[in-house]
N, C-alpha and C positions, 0 to 999 in steps of 0.2 A: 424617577429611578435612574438611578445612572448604567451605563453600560459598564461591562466588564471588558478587561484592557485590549481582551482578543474580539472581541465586539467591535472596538472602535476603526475607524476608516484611518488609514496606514497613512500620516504627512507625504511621506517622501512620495509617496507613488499619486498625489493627485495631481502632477502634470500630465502624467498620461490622461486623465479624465476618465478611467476608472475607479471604480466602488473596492477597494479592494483591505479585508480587517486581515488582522492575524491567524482566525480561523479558515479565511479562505484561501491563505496561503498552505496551512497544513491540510486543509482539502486537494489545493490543487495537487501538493506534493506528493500526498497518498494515493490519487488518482493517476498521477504521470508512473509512481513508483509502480503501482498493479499493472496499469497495460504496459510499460515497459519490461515486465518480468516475459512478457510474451516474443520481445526481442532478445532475449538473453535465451530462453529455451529456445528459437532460432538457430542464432551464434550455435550453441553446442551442439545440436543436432544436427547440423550443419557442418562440423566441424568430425562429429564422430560418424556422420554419414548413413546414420541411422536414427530413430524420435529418441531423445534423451530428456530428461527432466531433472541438471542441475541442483542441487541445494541452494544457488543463488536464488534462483525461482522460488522456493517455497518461502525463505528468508522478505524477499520482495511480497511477496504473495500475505503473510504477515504483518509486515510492519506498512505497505499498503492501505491491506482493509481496516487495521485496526487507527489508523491515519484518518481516514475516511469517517469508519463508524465514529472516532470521538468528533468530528468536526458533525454530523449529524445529530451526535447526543447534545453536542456541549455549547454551540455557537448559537446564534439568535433564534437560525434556521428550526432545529427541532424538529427535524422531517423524519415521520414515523417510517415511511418508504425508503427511504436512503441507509436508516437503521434494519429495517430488512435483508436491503440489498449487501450490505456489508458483514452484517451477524455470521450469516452461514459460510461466506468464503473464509474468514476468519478461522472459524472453528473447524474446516475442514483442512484449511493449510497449515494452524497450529497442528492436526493430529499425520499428517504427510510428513511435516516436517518430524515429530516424534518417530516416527516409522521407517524413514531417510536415515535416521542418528541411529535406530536400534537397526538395523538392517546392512548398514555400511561401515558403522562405526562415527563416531565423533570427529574426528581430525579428517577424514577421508573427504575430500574436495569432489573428486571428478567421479564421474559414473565408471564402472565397471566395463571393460570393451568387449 
């Protein structure tokens, strides 16, 4: 059976002498994107001197888990636990970020001071 394309182990990257497919690339990106969302609520909160929670944040929070959960569902891996761990951050940051948009409005960036 042959693998599928994001299965396969990446040419360019076997000097390094890491293992590394397409899938694990879109893991690792969703993985960097979620905990980095934690340095961006930082920055603003930081910034407005008080705990803020950004629109970047839930945007990150987002396109993160759901980065994550497909590389979980879709790649060789198929790890029922990693499908877990990603479902419910997903579905609480898609409704956050609903709540963000009805709450502040669409176009409105920055928190409220």
């Amino acid at each position: 059976m042959e693998l599928h394309w994001l299965d396969q182990p990446l040419t360019w990257l076997y000097w390094t002498g890491l293992h590394v497919t397409g899938w694990k690339l879109i893991g690792y990106t969703g993985a960097l994107m979620f905990g980095g969302r934690w340095l961006v609520q930082f920055v603003a909160s930081r910034r407005a001197g008080k705990p803020v929670i950004p629109r970047l944040f839930w945007y990150m929070s987002v396109v993160g888990s759901l980065m994550t959960l497909s590389y979980f569902l879709f790649s060789a891996k198929q790890d029922s636990v990693g499908v877990l761990q990603n479902l419910f951050p997903a579905f609480t940051a898609l409704y956050s970020l609903k709540l963000d948009i009805q709450h502040r409005g669409w176009r409105r960036e920055k928190a409220a001071h």
